[in-house]
C-alpha positions in Angstrom: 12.8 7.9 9.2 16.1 8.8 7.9 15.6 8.8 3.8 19.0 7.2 3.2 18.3 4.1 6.1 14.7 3.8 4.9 16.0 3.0 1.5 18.7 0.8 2.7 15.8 -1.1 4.6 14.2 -1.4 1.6 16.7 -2.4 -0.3 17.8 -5.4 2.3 14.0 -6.6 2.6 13.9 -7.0 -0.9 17.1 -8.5 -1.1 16.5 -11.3 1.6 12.9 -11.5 -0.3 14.2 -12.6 -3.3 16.7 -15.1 -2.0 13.8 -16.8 0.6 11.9 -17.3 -2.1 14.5 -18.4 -4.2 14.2 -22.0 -2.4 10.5 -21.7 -3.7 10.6 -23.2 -6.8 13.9 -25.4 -6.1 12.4 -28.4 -6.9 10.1 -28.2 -9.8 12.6 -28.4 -12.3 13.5 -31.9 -11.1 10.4 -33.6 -9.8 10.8 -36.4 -12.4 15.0 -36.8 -10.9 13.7 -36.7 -7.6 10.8 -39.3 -8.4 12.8 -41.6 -9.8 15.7 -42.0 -7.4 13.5 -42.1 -4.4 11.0 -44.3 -6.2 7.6 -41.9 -5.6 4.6 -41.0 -7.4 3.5 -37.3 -8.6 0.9 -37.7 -6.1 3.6 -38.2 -3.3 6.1 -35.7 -4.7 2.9 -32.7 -5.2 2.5 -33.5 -1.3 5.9 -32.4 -1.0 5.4 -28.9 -2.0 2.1 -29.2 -0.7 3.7 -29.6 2.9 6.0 -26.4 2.8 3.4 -24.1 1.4 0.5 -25.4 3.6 3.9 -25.0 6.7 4.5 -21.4 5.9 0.9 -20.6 5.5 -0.6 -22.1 8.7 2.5 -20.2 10.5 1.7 -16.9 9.2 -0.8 -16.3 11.5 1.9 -16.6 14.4 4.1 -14.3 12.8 1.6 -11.8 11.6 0.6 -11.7 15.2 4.2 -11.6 16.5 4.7 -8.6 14.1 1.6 -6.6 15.5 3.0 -6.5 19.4 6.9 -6.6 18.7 9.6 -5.1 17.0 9.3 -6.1 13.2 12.8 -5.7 12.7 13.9 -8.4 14.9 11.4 -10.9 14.0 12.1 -10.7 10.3 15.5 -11.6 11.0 15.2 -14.9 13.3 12.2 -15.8 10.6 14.5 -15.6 7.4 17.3 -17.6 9.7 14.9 -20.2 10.5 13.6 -20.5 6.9 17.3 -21.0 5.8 18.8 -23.4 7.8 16.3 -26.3 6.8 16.7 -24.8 3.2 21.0 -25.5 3.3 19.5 -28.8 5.2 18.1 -30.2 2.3 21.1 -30.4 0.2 21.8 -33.5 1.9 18.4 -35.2 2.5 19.0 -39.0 2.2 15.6 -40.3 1.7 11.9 -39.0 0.8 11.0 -38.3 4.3 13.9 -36.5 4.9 12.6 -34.2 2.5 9.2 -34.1 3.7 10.6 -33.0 7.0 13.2 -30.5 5.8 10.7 -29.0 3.1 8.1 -28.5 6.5 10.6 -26.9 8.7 11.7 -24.8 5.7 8.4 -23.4 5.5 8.1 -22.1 9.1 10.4 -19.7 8.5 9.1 -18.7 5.1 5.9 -17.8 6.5 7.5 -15.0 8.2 8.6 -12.4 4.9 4.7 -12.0 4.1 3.0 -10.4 7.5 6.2 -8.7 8.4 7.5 -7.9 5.5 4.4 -6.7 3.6 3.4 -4.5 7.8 6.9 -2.8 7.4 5.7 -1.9 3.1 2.6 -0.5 4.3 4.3 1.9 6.9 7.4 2.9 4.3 4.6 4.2 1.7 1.6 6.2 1.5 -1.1 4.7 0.9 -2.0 6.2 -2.7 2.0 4.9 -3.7 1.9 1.7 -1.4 1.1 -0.3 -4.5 4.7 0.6 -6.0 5.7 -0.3 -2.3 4.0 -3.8 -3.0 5.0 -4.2 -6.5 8.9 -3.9 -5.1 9.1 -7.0 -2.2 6.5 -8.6 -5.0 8.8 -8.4 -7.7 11.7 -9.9 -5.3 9.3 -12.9 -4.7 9.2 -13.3 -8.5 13.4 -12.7 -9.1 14.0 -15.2 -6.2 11.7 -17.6 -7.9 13.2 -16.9 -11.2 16.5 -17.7 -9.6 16.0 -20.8 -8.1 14.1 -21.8 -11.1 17.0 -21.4 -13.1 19.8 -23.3 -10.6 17.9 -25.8 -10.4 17.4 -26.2 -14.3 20.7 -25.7 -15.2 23.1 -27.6 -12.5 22.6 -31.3 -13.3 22.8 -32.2 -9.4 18.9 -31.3 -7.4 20.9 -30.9 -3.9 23.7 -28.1 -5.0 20.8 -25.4 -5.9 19.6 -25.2 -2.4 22.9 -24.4 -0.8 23.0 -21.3 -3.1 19.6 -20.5 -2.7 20.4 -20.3 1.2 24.0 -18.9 2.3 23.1 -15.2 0.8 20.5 -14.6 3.6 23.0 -15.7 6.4 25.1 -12.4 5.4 21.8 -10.5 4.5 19.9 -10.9 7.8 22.4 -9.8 10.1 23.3 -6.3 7.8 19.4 -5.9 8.2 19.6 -6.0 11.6 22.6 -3.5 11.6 21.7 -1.3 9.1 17.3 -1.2 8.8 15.3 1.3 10.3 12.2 0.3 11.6 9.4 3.1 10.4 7.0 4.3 13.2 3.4 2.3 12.9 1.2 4.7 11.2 3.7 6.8 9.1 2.4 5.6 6.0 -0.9 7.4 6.6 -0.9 10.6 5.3 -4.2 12.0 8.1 -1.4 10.8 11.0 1.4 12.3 8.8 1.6 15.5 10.4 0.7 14.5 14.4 3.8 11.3 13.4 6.2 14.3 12.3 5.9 16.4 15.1 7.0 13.2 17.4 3.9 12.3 18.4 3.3 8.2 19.0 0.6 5.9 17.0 -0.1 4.4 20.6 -2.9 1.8 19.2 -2.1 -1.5 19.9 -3.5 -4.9 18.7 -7.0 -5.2 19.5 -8.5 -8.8 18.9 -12.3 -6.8 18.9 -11.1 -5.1 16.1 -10.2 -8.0 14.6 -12.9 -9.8 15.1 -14.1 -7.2 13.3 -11.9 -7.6 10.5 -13.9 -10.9 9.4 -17.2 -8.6 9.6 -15.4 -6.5 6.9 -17.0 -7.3 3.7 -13.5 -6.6 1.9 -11.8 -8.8 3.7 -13.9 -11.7 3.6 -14.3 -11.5 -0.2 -10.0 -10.8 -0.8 -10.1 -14.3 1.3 -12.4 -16.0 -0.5 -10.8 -14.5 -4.0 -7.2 -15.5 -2.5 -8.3 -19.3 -1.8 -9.9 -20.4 -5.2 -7.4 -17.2 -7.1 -4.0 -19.2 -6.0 -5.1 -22.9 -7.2 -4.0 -22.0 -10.9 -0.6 -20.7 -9.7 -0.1 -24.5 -7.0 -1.1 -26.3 -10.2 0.6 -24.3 -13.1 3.8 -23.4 -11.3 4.9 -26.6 -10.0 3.7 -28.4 -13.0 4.5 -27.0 -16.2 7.5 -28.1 -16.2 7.0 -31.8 -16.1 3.8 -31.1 -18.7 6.3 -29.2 -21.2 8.9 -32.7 -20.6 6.1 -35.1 -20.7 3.6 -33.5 -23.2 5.6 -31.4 -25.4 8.6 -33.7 -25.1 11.7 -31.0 -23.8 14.4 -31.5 -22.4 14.5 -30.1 -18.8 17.0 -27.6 -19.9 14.8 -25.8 -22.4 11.9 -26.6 -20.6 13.4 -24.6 -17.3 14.1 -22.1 -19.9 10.7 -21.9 -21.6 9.3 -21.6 -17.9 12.0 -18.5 -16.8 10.8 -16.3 -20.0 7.0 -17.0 -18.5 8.3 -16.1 -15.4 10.2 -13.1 -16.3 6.5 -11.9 -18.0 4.8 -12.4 -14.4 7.9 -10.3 -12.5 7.1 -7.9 -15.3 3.2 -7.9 -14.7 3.9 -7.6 -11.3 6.0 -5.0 -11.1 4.3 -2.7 -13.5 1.0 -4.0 -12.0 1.8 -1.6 -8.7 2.0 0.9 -10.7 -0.8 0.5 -12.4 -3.0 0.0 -9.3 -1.7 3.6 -7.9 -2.7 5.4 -11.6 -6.1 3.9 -11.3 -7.0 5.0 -7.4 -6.3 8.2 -8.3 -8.3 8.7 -10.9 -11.0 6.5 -9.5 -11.6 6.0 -6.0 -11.6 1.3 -5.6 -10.1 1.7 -9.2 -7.4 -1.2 -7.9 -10.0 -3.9 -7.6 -11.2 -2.8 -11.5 -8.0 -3.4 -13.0 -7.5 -6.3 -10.7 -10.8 -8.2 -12.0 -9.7 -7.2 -15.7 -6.3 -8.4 -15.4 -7.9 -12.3 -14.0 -9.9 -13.0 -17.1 -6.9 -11.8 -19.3 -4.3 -13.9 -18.0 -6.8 -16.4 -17.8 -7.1 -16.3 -21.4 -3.6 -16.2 -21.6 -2.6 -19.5 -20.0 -4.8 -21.4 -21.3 -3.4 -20.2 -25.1 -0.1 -21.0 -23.4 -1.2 -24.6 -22.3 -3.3 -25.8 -25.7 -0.7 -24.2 -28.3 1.3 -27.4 -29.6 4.9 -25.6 -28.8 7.9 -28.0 -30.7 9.9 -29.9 -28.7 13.2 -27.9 -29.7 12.2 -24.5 -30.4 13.7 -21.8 -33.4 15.2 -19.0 -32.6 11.4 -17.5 -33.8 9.9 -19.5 -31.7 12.1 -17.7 -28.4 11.5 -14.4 -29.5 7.6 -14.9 -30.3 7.1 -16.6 -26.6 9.2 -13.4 -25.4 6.8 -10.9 -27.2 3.4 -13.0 -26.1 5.2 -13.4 -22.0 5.7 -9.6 -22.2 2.7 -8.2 -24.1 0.1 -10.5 -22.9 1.0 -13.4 -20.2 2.1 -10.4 -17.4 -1.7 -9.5 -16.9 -1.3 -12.6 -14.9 0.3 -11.2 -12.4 -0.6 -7.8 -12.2 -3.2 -8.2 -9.2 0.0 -9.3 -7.2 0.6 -6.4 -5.7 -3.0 -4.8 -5.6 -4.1 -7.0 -3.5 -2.2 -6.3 -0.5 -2.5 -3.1 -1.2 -6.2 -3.1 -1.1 -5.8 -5.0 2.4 -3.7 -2.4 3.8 -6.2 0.1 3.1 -9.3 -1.5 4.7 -7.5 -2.5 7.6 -6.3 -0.4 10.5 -2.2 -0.2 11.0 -2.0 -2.0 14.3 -3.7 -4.8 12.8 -2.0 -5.1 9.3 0.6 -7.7 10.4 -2.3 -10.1 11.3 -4.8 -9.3 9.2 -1.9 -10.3 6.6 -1.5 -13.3 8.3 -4.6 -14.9 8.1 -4.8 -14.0 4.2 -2.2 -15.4 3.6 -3.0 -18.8 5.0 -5.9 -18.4 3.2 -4.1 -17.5 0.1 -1.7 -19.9 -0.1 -4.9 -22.7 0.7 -4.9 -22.5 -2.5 -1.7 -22.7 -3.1 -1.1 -25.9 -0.9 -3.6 -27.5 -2.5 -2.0 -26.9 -6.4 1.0 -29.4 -6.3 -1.3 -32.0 -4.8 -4.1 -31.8 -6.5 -2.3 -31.5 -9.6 -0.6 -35.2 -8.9 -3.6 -36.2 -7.7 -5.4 -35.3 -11.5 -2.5 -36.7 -13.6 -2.6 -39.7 -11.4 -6.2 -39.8 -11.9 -6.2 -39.2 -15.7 -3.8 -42.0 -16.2 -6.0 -44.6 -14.0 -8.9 -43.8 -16.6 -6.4 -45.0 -19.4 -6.0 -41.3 -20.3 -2.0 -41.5 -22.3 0.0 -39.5 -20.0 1.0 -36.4 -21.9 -3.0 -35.5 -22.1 -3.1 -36.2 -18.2 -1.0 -33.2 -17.8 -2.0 -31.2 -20.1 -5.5 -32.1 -18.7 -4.8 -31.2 -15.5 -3.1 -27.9 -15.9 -6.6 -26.5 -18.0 -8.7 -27.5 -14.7 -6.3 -25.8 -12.6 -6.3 -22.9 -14.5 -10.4 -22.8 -14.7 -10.2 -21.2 -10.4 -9.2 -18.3 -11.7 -13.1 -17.5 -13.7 -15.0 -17.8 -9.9 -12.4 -15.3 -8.9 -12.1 -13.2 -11.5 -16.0 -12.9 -10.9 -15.4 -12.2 -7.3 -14.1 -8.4 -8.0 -17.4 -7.5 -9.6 -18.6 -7.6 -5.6 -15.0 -6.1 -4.4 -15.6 -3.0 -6.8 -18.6 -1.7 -4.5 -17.4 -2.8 -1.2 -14.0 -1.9 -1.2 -14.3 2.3 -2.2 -16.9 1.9 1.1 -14.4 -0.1 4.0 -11.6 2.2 2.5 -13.6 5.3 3.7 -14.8 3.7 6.8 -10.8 3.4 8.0 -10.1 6.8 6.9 -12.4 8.2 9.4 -11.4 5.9 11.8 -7.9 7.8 11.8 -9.2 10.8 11.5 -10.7 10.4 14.7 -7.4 8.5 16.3 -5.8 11.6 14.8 -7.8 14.1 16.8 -7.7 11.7 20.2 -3.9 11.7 19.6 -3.7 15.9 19.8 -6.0 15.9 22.6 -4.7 13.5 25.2 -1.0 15.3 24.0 -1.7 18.6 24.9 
């Protein structure tokens, strides 16, 4: 792959990345405009967000398996145009289920950036640097979030943000499509490096045994089960802090939008770092990603629920900025830092051919939990206030049990430490033997 085109096609994907997700976090920031002028609950505006995550998760499996039998390239395109149109759409919703229905058919074509995306990572980096690969798109997701976050906290109308969030991508995706190069399936492992180099094909194709056998893999199963109850915090917390630091703390939505971008910026930061990080620790110890990952958890844990119980004024000092700065930055990021590990760890325990899937079905997985966050956060304030619980402690109330997920998964990588060194070596051979098939059947 030309170094100059791969870069390029890096450069694009992380691009369109960052402005997809940019319609992520569109309408947290006004949840309490949008429930009062079409007259809904915080039940029925979580089910909102719960709609387009649970959309572009139960989707994913379609495009991860799209992405394992043809051209990447291609798909990622039509995916990002489908996700956008729906996105420009909702500008001009007129009613709640309008937005229901835009918010769904917005999500099918988000679900498309994660298999596709994360398959095309995995073949543009080897796999001892793939976390830096990860950490890249990753820290996109968290700049387009960032983005939206701020549009939509700073421009008084909730419609206008989503027409900026989307028009971008309708240039981006067709200089993709121009200007990418797809790599060759494989390429990113360094046994095939030398048989891909002198022109030889990676002829494996998707193989539903094999993935069959992917739920037998005892990393897999467990970076599901992590991913379900992991991602809870994040549905709850993300789409929710906002209205707890309006309703509880008593901010404006101005400074509260603002409060939530330097948090934000700490995760981009934890997660971009975090790829590194992961990379430094497999080299020096063989599974030495799933050690920091586990680490990370309980400190961000930790860290959020500081965030949450510490009684921040409701118009901050210029001291009070610059210490949330310091404690986003020095503390809050380990939050994020399993972000890119993760998929890194999958990409290593999973044969190439299969990676697009395999992606798939975590990430419906994944974002179970993340689908079940906005929701289940209404459903808890809701709750709170029916048992005469005063309002401001029903969110801060429901934030703290959100945030609690994250101690069963934490505890998950103690099992993930041992299993994951031994699946790693298991596909290693597997390619060594593909490898030597490969220059057999060629000569």
């Amino acid at each position: 792959m030309n170094k100059y085109r791969r870069v390029a096609s890096i450069v694009l994907l992380v691009l369109m990345a960052a402005f997809l997700m940019a319609d992520q976090n569109l309408l947290p920031p006004n949840y309490q405009q949008i429930m009062a002028e079409f007259g809904i609950s915080e039940t029925q505006m979580g089910l909102v967000s719960t709609i387009f995550v649970a959309t572009s998760a139960l989707i994913t499996i379609v495009w991860g398996y799209l992405s394992d039998i043809k051209g990447r390239k291609r798909l990622l395109v039509i995916g990002v145009l489908l996700g956008e149109i729906p996105c420009f759409l909702t500008a001009y919703a007129q009613n709640y289920w309008e937005l229901l229905a835009l918010r769904l058919f917005t999500g099918i074509g988000l679900g498309s950036i994660i298999p596709i995306g994360y398959s095309l990572i995995s073949d543009m980096f080897y796999g001892d640097k793939r976390g830096r690969g990860f950490s890249y798109i990753q820290t996109a997701f968290g700049f387009g979030t960032l983005f939206g976050m701020i549009m939509a906290g700073v421009i008084a109308s909730w419609r206008t943000p989503f027409i900026y969030a989307s028009v971008p991508n309708f240039v981006l995706a067709p200089l993709f499509y121009i200007i990418a190069e797809e790599p060759e399936r494989g390429s990113g492992e360094r046994v095939l490096e030398d048989v891909i180099s002198r022109g030889y094909k990676y002829n494996y194709k998707l193989n539903w045994k094999i993935v069959k056998k992917s739920f037998k893999t005892a990393t897999n199963l467990l970076i599901f089960f992590q991913g379900i109850l992991g991602t809870i915090p994040w549905g709850v917390i993300v789409y929710w802090i906002i209205s707890f630091f309006m309703v509880t703390r008593g901010m404006s939505k101005e400074t509260a939008t603002f409060v939530l971008l330097i948090l934000g910026v700490s995760t981009v930061f934890g997660t971009f770092i975090g790829g590194f990080i992961g990379d430094h620790f497999e080299r020096k110890i063989k599974g030495g990603r799933a050690i920091i990952v586990g680490i990370s958890i309980f400190i961000g844990l930790f860290a959020v629920l500081f965030l949450i119980l510490y009684p921040l004024p409701s118009n901050l000092s210029l001291w009070n900025w610059i210490l949330l700065t310091l404690y986003g930055i020095l503390i809050l990021q380990f939050v994020a830092i399993a972000s890119p590990n993760v998929p890194a760890i999958i990409s290593q325990v999973n044969p190439p051919e299969d990676r697009g899937t395999v992606f798939g079905i975590f990430y419906i997985l994944n974002s179970t939990g993340n689908a079940i966050g906005p929701v289940l956060g209404g459903i808890l304030i809701n709750t709170f206030e029916w048992m005469g619980i005063a309002k401001s402690l029903s969110y801060e109330y429901a934030l703290i049990i959100g945030a609690l997920f994250w101690v069963p998964c934490g505890l998950t990588w103690i099992w993930l430490r041992r299993t994951y060194p031994r699946d790693m070596g298991i596909i290693e051979k597997l390619l060594e033997k593909r490898k030597e098939r490969i220059l057999k059947t060629s000569t």
